[in-house]
C-alpha positions as CSV (number, residue, x, y, z in Angstrom):
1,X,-46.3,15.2,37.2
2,X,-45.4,16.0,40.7
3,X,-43.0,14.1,43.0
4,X,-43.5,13.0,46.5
5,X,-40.9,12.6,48.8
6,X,-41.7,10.7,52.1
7,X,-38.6,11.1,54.7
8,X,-39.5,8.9,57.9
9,X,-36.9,10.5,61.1
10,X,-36.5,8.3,63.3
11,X,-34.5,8.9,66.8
12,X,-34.9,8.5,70.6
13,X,-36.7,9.3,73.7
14,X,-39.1,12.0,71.8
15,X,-35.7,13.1,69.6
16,X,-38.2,12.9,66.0
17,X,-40.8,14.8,67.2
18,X,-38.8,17.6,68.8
19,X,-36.9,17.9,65.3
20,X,-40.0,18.6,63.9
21,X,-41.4,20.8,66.1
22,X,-38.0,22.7,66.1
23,X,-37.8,22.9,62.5
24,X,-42.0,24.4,62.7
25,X,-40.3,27.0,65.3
26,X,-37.3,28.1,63.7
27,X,-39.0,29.1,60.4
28,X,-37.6,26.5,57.9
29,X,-40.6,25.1,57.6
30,X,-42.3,28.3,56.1
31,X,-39.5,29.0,54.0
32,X,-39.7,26.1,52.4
33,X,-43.5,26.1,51.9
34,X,-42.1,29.4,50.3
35,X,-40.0,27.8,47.8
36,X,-41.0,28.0,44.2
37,X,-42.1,24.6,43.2
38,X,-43.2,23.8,46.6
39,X,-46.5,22.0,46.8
40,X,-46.8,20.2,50.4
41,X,-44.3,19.8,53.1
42,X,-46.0,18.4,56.4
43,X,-44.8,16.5,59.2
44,X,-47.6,13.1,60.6
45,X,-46.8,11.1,63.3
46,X,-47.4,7.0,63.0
47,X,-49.6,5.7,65.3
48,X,-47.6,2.5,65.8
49,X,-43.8,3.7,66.2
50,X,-43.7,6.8,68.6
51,X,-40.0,7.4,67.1
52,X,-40.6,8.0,63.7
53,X,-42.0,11.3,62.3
54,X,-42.8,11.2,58.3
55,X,-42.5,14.1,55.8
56,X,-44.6,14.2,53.0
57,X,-42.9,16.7,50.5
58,X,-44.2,17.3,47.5
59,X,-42.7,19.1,44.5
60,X,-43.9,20.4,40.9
61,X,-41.0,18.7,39.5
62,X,-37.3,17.3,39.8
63,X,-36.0,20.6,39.2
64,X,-37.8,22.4,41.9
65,X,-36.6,19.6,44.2
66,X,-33.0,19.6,42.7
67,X,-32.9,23.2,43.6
68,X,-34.0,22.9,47.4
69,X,-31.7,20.3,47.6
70,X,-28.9,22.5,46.6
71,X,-30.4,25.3,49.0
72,X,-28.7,26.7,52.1
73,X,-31.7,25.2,54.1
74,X,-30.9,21.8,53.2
75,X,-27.9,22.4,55.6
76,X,-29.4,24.1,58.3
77,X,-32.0,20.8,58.3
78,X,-28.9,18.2,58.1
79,X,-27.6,20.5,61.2
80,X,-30.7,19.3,63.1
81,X,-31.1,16.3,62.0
82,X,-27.6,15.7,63.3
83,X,-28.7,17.7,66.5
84,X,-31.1,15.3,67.0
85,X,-28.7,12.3,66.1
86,X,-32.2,10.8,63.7
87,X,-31.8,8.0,60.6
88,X,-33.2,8.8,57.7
89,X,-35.1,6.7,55.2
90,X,-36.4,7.7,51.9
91,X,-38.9,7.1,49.4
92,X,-39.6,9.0,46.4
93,X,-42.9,8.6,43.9
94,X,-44.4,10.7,40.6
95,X,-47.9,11.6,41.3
96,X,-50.5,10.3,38.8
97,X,-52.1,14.0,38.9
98,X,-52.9,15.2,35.4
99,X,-50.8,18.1,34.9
């Protein structure tokens, strides 16, 4: 069964949406599509809050995610998410996939 993570950014004056287009142009992005484990990791843009950017990241399994989140990349994305001085809010589900 697979987990979903949905992070919504949110910031000011454009600062979301120019985290995620710096973290598409920096590579990180890639590298963690790369990851073992890895099943989805894409960035949408609500329609009704120009602020916010969701991430839908999706994993095989807790320990695929537990081992991004103990990656060097999960600093380099705090470092711009800091950068871009964004709050965070979480939500994590299981899939209902079969495996």
């Amino acid at each position: 069964m697979s987990l979903i993570v949905n992070i919504y950014y949110t910031g000011k004056d454009g600062s979301a949406k120019k985290f995620a287009e710096e973290m598409v142009s920096s590579g990180i992005v890639d590298r963690v599509r790369e990851e073992d484990g890895n099943e989805r990791y894409e960035y949408f843009f609500p329609m009704d809050d120009s602020e916010t950017v969701m991430l839908i990241d999706k994993w095989k399994n807790e320990e695929a995610l537990d081992i991004h989140h103990k990656s060097e990349m999960m600093k380099e994305i705090a470092d711009l998410r800091n950068k871009y001085h964004l709050s965070m809010k979480v939500e994590k589900f299981k899939s209902l996939e079969e495996e």
